[in-house]
Each structure stands twice: as structure tokens, then as C-alpha cells.
PAZAPA-4460 file (N, C-alpha, C; in steps of 0.05 Angstrom, whole numbers, plus 32768, in hexadecimal, padded with zeros to 4 digits):
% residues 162
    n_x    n_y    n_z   ca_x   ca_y   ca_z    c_x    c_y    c_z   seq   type   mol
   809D   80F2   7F80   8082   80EB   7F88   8083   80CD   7F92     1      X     A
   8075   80C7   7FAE   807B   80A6   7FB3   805C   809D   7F9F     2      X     A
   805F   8083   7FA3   804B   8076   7F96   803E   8068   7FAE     3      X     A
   8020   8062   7FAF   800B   804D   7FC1   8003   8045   7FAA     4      X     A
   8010   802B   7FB3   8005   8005   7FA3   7FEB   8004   7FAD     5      X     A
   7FD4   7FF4   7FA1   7FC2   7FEF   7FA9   7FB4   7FD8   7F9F     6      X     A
   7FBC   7FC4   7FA4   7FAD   7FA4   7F99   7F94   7FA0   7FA1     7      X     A
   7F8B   7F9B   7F95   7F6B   7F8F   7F91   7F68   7F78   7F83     8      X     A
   7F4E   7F6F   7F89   7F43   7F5A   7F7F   7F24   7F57   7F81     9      X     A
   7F18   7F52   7F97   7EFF   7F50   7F92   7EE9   7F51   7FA5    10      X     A
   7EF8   7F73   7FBF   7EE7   7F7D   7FC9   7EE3   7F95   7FC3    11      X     A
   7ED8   7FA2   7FB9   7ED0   7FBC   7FB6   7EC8   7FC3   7FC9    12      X     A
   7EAD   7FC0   7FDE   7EAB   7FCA   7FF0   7EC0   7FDC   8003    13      X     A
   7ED9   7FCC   7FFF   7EF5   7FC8   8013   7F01   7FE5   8004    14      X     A
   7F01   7FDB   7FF1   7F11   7FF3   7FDF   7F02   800D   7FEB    15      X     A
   7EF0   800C   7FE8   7EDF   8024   7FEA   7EE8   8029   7FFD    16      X     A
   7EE9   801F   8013   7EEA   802A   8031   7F0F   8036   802E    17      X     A
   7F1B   8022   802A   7F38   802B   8027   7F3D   8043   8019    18      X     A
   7F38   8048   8003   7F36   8067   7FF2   7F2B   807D   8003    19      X     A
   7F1A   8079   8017   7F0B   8088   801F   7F21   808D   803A    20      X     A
   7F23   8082   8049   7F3E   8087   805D   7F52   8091   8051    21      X     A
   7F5C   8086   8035   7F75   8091   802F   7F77   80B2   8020    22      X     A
   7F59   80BA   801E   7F53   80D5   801C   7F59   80E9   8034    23      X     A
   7F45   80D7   8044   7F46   80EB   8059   7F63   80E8   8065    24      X     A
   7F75   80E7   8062   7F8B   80E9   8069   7F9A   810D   8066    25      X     A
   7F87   8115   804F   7F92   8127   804B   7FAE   812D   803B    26      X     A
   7FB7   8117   8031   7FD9   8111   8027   7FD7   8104   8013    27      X     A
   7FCC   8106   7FFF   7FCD   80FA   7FE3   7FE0   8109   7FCC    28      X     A
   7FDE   811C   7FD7   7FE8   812E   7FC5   8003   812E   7FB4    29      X     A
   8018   811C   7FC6   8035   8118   7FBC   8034   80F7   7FB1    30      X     A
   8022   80EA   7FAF   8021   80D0   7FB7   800C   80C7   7F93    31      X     A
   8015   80B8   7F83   8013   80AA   7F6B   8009   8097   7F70    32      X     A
   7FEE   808D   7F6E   7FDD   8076   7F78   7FD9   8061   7F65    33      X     A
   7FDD   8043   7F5E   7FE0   803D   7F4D   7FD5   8015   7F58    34      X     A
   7FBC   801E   7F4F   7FAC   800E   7F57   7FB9   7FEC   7F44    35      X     A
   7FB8   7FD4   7F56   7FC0   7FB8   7F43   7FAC   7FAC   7F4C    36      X     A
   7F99   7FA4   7F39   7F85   7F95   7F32   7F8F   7F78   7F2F    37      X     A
   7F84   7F5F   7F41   7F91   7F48   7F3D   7F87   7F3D   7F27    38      X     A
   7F8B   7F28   7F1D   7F76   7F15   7F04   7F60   7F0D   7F0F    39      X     A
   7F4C   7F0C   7F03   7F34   7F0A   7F0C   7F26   7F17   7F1F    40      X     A
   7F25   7F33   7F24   7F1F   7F4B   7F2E   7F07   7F51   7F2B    41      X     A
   7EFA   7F5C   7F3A   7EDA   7F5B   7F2B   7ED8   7F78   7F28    42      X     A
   7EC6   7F80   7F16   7EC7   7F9A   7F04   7EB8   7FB0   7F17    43      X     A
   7EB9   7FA9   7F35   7EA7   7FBB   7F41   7EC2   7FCE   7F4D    44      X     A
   7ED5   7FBC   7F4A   7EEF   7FC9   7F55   7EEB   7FE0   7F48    45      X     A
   7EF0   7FE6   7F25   7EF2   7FFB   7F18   7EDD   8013   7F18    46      X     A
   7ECB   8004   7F21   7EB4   8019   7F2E   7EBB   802A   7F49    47      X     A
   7EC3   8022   7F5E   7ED0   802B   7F71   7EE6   8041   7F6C    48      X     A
   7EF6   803D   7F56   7F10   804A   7F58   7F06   8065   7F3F    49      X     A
   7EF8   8060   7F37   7EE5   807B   7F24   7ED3   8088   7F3C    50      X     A
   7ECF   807D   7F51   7EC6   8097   7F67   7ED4   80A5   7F6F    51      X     A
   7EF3   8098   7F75   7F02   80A9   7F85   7F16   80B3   7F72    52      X     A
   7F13   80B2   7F5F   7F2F   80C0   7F41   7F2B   80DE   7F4B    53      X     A
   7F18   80EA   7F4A   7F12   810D   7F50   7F2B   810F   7F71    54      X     A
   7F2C   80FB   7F7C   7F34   8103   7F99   7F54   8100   7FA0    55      X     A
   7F60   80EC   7F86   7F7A   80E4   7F81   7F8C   80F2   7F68    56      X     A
   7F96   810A   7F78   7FAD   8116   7F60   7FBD   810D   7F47    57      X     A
   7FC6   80F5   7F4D   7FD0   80E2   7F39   7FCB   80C4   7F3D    58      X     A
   7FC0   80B8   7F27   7FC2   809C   7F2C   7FB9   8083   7F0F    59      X     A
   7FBE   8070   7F14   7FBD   805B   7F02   7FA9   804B   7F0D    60      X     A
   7FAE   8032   7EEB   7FA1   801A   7EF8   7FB2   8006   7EE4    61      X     A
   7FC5   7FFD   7EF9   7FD7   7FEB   7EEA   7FCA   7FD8   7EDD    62      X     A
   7FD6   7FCA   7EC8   7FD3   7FB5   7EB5   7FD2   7F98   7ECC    63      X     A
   7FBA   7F83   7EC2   7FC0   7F72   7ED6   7FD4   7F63   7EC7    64      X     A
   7FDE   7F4B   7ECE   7FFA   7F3A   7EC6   7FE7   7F1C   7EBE    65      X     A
   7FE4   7F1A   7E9F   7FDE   7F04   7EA3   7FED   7EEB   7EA3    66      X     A
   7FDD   7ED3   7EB1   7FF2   7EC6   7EBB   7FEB   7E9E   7EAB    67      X     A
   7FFC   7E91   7EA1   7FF8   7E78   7E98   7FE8   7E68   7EAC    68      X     A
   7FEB   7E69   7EC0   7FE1   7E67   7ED9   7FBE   7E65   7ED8    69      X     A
   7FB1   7E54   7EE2   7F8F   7E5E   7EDD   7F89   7E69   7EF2    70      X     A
   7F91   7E65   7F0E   7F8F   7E73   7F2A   7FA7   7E7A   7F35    71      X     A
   7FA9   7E93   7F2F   7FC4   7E9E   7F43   7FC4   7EA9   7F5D    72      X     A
   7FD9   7EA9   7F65   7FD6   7EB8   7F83   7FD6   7ED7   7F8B    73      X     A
   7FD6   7EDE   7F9B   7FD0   7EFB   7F9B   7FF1   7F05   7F9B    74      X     A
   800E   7EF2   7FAD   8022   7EF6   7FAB   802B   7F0D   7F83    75      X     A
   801B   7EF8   7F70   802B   7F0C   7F51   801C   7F1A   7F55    76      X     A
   800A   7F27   7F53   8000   7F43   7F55   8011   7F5C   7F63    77      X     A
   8016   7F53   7F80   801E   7F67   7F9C   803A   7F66   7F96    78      X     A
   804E   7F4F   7F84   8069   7F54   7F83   8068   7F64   7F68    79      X     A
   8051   7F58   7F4E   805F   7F67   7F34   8052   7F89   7F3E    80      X     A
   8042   7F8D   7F4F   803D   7FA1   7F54   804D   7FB0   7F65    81      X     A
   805B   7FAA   7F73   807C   7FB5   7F82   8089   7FBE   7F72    82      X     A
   808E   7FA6   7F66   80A5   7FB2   7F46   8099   7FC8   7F35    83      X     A
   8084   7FC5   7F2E   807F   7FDF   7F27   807C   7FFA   7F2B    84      X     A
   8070   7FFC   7F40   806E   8012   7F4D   808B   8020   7F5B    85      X     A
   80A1   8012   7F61   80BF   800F   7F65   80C7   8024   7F45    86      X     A
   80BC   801D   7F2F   80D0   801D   7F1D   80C4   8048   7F15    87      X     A
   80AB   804A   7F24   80A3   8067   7F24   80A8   807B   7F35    88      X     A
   80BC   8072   7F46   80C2   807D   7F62   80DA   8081   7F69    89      X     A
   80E5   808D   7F71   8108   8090   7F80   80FC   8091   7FA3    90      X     A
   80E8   8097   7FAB   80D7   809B   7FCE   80D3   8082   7FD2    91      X     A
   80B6   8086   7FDF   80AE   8074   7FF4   8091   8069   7FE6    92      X     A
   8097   8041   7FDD   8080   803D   7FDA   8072   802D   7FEA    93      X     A
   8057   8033   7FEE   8044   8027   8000   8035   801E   7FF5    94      X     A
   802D   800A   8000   801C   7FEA   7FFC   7FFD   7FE7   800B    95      X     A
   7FEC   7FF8   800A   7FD5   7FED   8016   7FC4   7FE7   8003    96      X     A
   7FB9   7FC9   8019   7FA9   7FBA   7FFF   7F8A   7FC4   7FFE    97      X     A
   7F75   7FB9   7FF7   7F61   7FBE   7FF7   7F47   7FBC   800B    98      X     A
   7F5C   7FB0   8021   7F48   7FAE   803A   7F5B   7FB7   804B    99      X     A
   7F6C   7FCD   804B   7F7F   7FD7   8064   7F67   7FF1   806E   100      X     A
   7F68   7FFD   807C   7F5F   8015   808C   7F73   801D   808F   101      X     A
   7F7E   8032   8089   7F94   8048   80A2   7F84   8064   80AB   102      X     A
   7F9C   8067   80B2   7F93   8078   80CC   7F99   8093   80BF   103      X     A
   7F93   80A9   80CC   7F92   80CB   80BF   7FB3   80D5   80B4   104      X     A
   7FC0   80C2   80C7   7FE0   80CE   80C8   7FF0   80B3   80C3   105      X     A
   7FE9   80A7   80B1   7FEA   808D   8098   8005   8095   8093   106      X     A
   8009   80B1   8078   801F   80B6   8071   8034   80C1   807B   107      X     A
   802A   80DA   8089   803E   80E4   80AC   804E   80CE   80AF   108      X     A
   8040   80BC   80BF   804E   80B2   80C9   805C   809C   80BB   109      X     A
   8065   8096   80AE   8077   8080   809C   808C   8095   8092   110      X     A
   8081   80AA   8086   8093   80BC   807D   80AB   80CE   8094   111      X     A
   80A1   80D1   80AB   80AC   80D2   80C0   80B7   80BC   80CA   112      X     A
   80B3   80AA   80CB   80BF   808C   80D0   80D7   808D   80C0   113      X     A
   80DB   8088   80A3   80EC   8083   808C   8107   80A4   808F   114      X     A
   80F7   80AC   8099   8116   80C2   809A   811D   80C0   80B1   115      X     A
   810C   80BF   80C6   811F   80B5   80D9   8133   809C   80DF   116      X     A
   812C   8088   80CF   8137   806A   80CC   8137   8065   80AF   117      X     A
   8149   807B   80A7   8150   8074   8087   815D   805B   8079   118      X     A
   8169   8047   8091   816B   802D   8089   815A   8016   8089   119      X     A
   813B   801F   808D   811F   800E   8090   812B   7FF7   8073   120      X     A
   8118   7FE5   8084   8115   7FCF   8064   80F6   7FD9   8063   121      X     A
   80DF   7FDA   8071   80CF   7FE2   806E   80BF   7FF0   8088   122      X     A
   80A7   7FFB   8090   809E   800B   809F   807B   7FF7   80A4   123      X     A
   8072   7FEF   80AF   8052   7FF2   80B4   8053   8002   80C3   124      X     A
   802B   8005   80C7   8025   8011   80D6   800F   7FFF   80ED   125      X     A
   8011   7FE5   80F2   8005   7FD2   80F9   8009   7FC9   810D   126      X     A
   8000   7FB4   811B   8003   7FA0   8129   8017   7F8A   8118   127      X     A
   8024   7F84   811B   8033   7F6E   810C   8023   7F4D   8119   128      X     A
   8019   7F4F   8109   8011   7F2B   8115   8025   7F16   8114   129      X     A
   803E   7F1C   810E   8050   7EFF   8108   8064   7F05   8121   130      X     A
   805D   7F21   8131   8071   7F22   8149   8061   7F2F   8165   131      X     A
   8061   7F28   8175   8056   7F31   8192   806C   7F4C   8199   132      X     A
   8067   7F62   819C   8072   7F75   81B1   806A   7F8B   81BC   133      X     A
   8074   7F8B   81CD   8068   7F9A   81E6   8070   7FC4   81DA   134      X     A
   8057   7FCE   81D7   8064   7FE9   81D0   8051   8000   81D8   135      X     A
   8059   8019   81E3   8042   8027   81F1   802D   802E   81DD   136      X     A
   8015   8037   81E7   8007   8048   81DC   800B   805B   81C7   137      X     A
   801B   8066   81C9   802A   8089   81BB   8023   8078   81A2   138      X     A
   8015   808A   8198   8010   8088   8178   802B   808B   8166   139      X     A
   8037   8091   816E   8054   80A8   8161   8070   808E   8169   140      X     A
   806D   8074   817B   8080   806B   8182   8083   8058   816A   141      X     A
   809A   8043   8167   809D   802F   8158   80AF   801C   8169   142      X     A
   80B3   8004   8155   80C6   7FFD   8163   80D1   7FED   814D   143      X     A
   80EC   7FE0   8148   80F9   7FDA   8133   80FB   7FB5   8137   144      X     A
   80FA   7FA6   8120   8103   7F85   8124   8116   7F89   8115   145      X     A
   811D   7F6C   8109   8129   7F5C   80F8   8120   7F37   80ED   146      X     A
   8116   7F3B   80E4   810F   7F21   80DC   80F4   7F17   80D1   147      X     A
   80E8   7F2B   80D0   80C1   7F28   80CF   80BB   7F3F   80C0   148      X     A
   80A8   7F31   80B5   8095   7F48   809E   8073   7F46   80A6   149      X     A
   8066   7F5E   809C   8047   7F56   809B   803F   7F71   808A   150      X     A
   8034   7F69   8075   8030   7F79   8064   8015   7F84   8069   151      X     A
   800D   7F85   8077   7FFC   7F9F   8084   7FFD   7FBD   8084   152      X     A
   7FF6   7FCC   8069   8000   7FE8   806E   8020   7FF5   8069   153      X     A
   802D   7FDF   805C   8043   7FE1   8067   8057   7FF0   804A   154      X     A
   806C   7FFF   804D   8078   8022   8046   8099   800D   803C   155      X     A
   80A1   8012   8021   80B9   8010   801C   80C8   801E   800A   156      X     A
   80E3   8022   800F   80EB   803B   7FFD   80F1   8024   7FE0   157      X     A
   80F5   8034   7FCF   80EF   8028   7FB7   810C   8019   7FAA   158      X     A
   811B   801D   7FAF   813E   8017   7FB0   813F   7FF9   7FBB   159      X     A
   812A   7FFB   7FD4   8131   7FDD   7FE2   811B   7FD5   7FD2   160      X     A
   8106   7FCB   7FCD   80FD   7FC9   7FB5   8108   7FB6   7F9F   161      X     A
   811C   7FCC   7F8F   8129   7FCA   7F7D   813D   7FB5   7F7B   162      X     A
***
């Protein structure tokens, strides 16, 4: 079963809308949802994720990490939440945060991505904002870098991860 990470903090609205796309996807079904609540989270989050429990086959609500720290960054959350979700998985885990939208064919396509390019470091499904390129229309095309990340949506097998 892959796992979808899901960090939060302190839009619910967002959440809502994200749960609600990642339903209608139709593809939850193989997929271990395992929501990471940052420190200082507001409790409307947990309201949100008790609407959509009936709609998600399997899922959590990780432990947050408390930290000596009085203001932390969102970085310990989204990494101790990698590592975790890594340590439930041998597949493919995915990272959308609480204000991503995807699209109907969200999992399709990453999952189709990753076997076809079984040496990915990782997969979006985005615009990369840290790189300009030119790529057609075709919903179905990609195109490959080296050197740039943008964690937008973005699909890793759990090994690289590790």
C-alpha cells in the first residue's frame, strides 16, 4: 500500500478542499493517508479530517514532534513526516500539503510516471517554479531535469526516501 503525507497547520478551509479533490480521484483505495499536523495547528484541522474518515480506507493522524524550539518551521514536520511515512511503505509516497488541488488522474499519473522511469528521485505533477520549460499541452507528457526540486504535489518511492 503507498502512503499520502499530508501536513497541515492552520488552514482548514484548504484541507477541506484538498480531501475533497483527493476523493474524487477515485484512487484512495491502495493508498494509507497519514495526515502530519504541525505544532501549533488549530483544532479545526481535526474537524476537517473527521468529515472525510468515512471516504479514506486507511489512515492516521501522526503524532506532532515536539520541538525545544518555541517557533519551528514547517521544514520538521514535512521531513519527520517523510521519514515516517517511508518507514510504512516499500511503494510510492506522496506529499500533498494542505493547499495542493490535484487533478482527477493525480495518482494515474505518477504511478504511470514511476514505472515508466523507475530511476525517478521524485515525480510532480506541477509547474516547477524553480525551472522555466517549454512542454506541450498533452496532459500525459513529462519531461525529466536534474538539479531542482519543488515540492508541489510531488511522488517518491520510499527507498529514496530512506
Amino acid at each position: 500500500m503507498d502512503v499520502l503525507l499530508i501536513p497541515c497547520f492552520r488552514r482548514p478551509e484548504f484541507l477541506w478542499h484538498t480531501l475533497d479533490n483527493l476523493v474524487k480521484t477515485g484512487d484512495l483505495s491502495t493508498v494509507h493517508v497519514v495526515f502530519k499536523p504541525d505544532s501549533g495547528h488549530v483544532p479545526d484541522i481535526n474537524k476537517v479530517i473527521d468529515q472525510f474518515k468515512d471516504h479514506l480506507p486507511s489512515w492516521e493522524v501522526a503524532s506532532v514532534i515536539p520541538s525545544k524550539h518555541r517557533d519551528t518551521k514547517q521544514s520538521l514536520n514535512v521531513l519527520s513526516g517523510y521519514r515516517y511515512a517511508s518507514t510504512l511503505t516499500d511503494g510510492l509516497v506522496w506529499m500533498v500539503e494542505e493547499d495542493i488541488v490535484v487533478g482527477r488522474d493525480f495518482f494515474k499519473f505518477h504511478r504511470a510516471l514511476h514505472k515508466k522511469e523507475p530511476d525517478l528521485f521524485c515525480s510532480l505533477s506541477t509547474k516547477n517554479h524553480n525551472r522555466s520549460v517549454n512542454t506541450s499541452a498533452a496532459t500525459s507528457d513529462y519531461y525529466l531535469s536534474h538539479g531542482d526540486f519543488c515540492s508541489l504535489g510531488v511522488v517518491m518511492r520510499s527507498d529514496v526516501i530512506r
